[in-house]
VOTIRO-649905 format. One record per residue (C-alpha): y, z, x. Coordinates in steps of 0.5 Angstrom, whole numbers, plus 500, padded with zeros to 3 digits. Layout:
N
YZX;...
end
This chain:
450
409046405;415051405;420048405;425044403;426048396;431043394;430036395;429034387;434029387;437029393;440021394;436019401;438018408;445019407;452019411;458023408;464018405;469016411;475020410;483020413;485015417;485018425;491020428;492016434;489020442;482022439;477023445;471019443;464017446;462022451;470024453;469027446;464033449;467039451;467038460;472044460;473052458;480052457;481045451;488043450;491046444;492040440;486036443;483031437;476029438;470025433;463026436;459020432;450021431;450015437;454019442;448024442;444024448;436024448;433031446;432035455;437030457;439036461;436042462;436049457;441054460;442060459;449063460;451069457;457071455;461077459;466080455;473082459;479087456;484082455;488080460;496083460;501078457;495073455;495070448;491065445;495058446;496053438;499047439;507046440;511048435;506054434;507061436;502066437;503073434;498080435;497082427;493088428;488091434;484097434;478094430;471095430;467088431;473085425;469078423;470075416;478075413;479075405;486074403;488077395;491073391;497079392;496078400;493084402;488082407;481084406;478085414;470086415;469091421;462089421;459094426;462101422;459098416;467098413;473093409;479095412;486092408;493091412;498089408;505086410;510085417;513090420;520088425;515087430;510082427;504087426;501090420;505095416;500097412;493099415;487102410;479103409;478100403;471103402;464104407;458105408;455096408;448094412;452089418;456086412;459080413;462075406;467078402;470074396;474076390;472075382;475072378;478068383;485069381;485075377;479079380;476085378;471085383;471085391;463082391;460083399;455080402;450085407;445082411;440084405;444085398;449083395;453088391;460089388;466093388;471095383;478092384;485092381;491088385;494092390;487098391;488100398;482104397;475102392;477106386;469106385;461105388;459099389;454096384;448093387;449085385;442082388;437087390;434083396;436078400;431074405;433078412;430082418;431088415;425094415;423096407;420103410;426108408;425111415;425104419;431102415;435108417;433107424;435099424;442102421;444108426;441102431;447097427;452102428;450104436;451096437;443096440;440091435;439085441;444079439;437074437;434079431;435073427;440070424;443076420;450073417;450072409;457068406;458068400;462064394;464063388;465055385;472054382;469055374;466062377;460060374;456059381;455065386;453061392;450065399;448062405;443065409;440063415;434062419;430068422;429064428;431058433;426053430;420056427;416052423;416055416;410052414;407057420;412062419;412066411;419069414;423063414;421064406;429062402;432062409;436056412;438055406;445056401;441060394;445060388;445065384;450067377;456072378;450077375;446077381;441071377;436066381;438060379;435055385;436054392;442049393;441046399;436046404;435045411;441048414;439053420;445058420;450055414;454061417;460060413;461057406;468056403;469052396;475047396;480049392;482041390;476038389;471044388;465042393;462046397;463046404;459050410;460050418;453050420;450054427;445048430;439050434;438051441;434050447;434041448;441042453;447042453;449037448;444038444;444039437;451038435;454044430;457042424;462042419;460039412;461038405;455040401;451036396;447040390;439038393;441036400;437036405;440037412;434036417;431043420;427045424;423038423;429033425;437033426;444029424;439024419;432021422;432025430;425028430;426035433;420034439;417040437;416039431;413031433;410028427;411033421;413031414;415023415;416024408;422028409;425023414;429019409;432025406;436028411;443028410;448027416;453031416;461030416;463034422;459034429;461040433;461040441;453043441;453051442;460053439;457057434;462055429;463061423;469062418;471056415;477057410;482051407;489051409;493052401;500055405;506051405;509055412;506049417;507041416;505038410;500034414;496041414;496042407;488042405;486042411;480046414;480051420;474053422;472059428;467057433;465064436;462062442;454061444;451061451;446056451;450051455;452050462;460050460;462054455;463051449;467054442;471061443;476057439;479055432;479048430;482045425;478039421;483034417;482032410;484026405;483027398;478032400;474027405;473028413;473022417;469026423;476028427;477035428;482038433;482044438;487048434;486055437;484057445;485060450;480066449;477065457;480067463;480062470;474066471;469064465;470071463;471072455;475075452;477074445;471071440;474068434;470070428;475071420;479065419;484066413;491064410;496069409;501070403;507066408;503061409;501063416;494063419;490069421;484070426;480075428;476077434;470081434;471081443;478084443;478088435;484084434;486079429;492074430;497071426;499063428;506061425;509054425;516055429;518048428;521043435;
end
């Protein structure tokens, strides 16, 4: 058996602590699911394991997404009291954002294999400041700064390596190379010299088809900087690893030390744990999670979710605690006590992406410690589902299941897409900054007040 390679003292069949008391309007029950490509800013919604339906209840659809230019005057809508602003255009497929503890703001333009850095606010709401920080990553994705409050390394995560760059508060440009952190990550790409620079030129043309396995590595540091944390998703919707030798340390959160050491994998079971962030109260680590295709339209709910050392959260052979995925009827009974039911239950297909915790004191007070998270968007569904920002309330670090449709408006009366919310981060005013891979934006949310 391959997997999973972190059950050792994983507490079993397990539901996550009941968190902050529910604001009042949450939509339940199936009025919960996403019925329209256009939620209201402001929406509260708390999608529960007994609202799931039966596995093919609807038929697997594909519908893919048609990127439009932005139409004029179109901006993504926040709830009252918010305002929407463009921070910065121009980027070159912009996915996760990290702020710097001084607030500049590292960008990671995926396609061009960059980091770029825009600083300030000029008069008109934009970046004053905009710079290449360095060049030269493999479909880079994570980013996170080390040590945390004082760094001297930006660590970044390509698809098959981690590596380090040189950092002083205030570079603009990367005084050095990147050192190479870890050598080699599980990923789809070609070890041949050749075929690697082939994959590379085919990443920079954008030719790569979208289901080359899932390629996104996040990556984190614990509180006490002691714990690199990489997350890793599966190299397929749900191939059975015990078949398949490439599913080898994938759908998996691998811990490592700073130097690039194996320790163990953290947790298991978790097919595209496609952002990772660690919470700055409690130090937990929390992940949003890209759930897998192909039994209709709201099935298998991603998910948002504090993560348990050793935890197991099902895939490929069962989903949200002891649901047997069907083609995988049968296997491994052994591990269907183990399944851990997550926090936050997704509409199914969103994509959910970047998380990251609401530190700013620019928005109510309500907001403070919260979790926004990006929901990309996916094609698996016959309404459209994600392109938007959610935010998940906490209360002393606990999630109650409630999130609400922060941030949306990226598709016009047509269906058409316009916008792809990818990075989520919180800028030094407090206000929070998204970026969109479909417009090469990436926008700033401010509170304005009633």
């Amino acid at each position: 058996m391959v997997i999973p390679f972190a059950l050792a003292g994983c507490a079993s069949g397990k539901s996550a602590a009941p968190g902050s008391p529910e604001p009042a309007n949450v939509l339940t029950g199936k009025a919960a699911l996403v019925s329209t490509t256009s939620p209201e800013p402001g929406t509260f919604r708390k999608v529960t394991v007994e609202d799931l339906p039966a596995p093919y209840a609807t038929k697997s659809v594909s519908t893919i997404s048609r990127i439009v230019p932005r139409p004029e005057g179109v901006l993504p809508q926040a709830p009252p009291g918010f305002a929407v602003h463009l921070y910065a255009t121009g980027l070159e497929q912009p996915r996760v954002i990290q702020v710097a503890p001084n607030g500049d703001v590292f960008v990671m333009e995926t396609r061009a294999g960059r980091i770029r850095v825009l600083r300030g606010v000029d008069s008109a709401g934009r970046a004053a400041q905009s710079s290449v920080f360095a060049t030269g990553f493999v479909e880079a994705y994570g980013m996170a700064f080390y040590p945390r409050d004082d760094p001297r390394w930006l660590y970044v995560a390509n698809t098959n390596s981690v590596v380090r760059l040189p950092y002083e508060k205030g570079d603009l440009v990367a005084s050095g190379a990147a050192d190479t952190v870890i050598a080699s990550l599980p990923s789809d790409v070609p070890r041949d010299i050749d075929a690697f620079a082939q994959y590379v030129r085919s990443v920079r043309a954008g030719q790569l088809p979208p289901d080359h396995g899932h390629w996104t590595r996040d990556i984190a540091f614990s509180l006490d900087g002691s714990r690199l944390f990489v997350a890793v998703g599966s190299a397929s919707n749900v191939d059975d690893p015990d078949e398949h030798p490439s599913e080898r340390l994938r759908a998996d959160i691998l811990e490592y030390t700073p130097d690039g050491k194996f320790v163990k994998v953290f947790a298991s079971g978790l097919r595209n744990p496609s952002g990772i962030a660690v919470d700055p109260n409690t130090g937990e680590l929390w992940t949003s999670v890209n759930e897998r295709d192909g039994l209709g339209d709201d099935l298998v709910p991603d998910y948002i979710t504090h993560v348990e050392d050793g935890g197991f959260y099902g895939w490929p052979y069962f989903y949200l605690g002891a649901h047997p995925d069907p083609r995988h009827e049968g296997k491994h009974p052994e591990l269907v006590d183990k399944v851990i039911v997550p926090d936050v239950l997704l509409q199914s297909h969103s994509a959910s992406l970047q998380i990251t915790f609401y530190r700013g004191t620019q928005f109510p007070a309500e907001y403070r410690g919260d979790i926004f998270a990006s929901q990309h968007g996916s094609w698996n569904r016959s309404v459209r589902s994600g392109y938007e920002v959610v935010r998940v309330p906490l209360r002393d670090g606990k999630a109650s299941g409630v999130y609400e449709d922060f941030l949306t408006g990226f598709l016009t009366p047509d269906g058409d897409v316009w916008g792809r919310p990818v990075g989520v981060g919180v800028a030094s005013d407090g206000s929070l900054l998204v970026s969109d891979d479909g417009s090469g934006s990436v926008w700033r949310v401010v509170y304005k007040g009633f």
